[in-house]
Each structure stands twice: as C-alpha cells, then as structure tokens.
N, C-alpha and C positions, 0 to 999 in steps of 0.2 A: 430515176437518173439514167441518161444515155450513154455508152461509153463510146468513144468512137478512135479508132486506130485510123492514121493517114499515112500515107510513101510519099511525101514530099518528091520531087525532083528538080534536080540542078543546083541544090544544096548539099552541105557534107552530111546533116543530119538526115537517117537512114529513116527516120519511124516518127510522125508525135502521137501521141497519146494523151485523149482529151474527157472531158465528163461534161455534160450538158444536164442542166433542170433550171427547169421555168425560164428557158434562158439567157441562163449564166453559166459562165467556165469555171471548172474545177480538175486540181491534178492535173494540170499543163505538167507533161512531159517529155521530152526529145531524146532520143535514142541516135547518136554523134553527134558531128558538129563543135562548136565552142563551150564546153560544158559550164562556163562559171556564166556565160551570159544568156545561154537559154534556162539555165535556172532561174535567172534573174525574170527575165520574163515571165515563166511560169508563175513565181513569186507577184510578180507586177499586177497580170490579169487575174487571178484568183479572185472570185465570187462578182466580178464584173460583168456587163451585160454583151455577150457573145459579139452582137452585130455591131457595137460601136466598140469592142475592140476589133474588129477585123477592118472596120473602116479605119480606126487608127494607124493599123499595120499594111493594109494594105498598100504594093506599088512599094513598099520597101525596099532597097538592093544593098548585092553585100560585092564590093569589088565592081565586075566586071559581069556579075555574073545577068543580072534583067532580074533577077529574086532574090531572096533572103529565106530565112529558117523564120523570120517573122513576117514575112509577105506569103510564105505557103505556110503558114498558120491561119493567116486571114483565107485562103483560099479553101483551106479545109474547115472552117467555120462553113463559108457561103456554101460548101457541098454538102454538109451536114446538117445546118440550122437555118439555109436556108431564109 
C-alpha cells in the first residue's frame, strides 16, 4: 500500500491524505475545508478504483473558485496513480 500526502491549492482544505493498492483508494482524508462533506467523500470513495474516481471528481468547482477539495483530489490521484 502507497500512502500519499497532497497540498491541494485554491481550496480551504490545507492537506489530503490518501492510500493506494492495486488501484484503489483507501483513508481518504482532508486536513480543512468543510469537515462533514470531505468526510463524506472520504466515506464515498473508499475501496473504489482511483482513476474513475478522479474522472468522477474531476473539473469539479466550489463557488468561484475553478476547483474544489474534490477536483484536487482527482488531480492528486492523476499525480500519484497516474
């Protein structure tokens, strides 16, 4: 199992924190941001196959901002898993 830490930017969440095997995501974690709905996510993608959640989340937006906390999830997947 892989663990992999990501710095998100232009979201409030500061950190996620992810597990990759054979993959799949495990321990989806965010470190700020909206704490009851990146749990949820976490919860959501759990033991799921990395690359079609990122295509899921991908191009996501929160407000105004061009990204989300679950569009640089997908983007720290394609850095990592590739």
């Amino acid at each position: 199992m892989e663990h992999v830490t990501f710095n998100p930017k232009g979201v409030c969440s500061i950190q996620i924190d992810f597990d990759i095997e054979d993959g799949k995501l495990y321990n989806v974690k965010y470190i700020g941001g909206c704490n009851g709905n990146l749990k949820a996510i976490g919860r959501l993608v759990e033991g799921k196959d990395a690359k079609e959640v990122a295509d899921i989340l991908r191009g996501n937006t929160c407000g105004m901002k061009g990204t989300s906390c679950a569009d640089q999830l997908a983007k720290a997947i394609d850095q990592y898993a590739g």
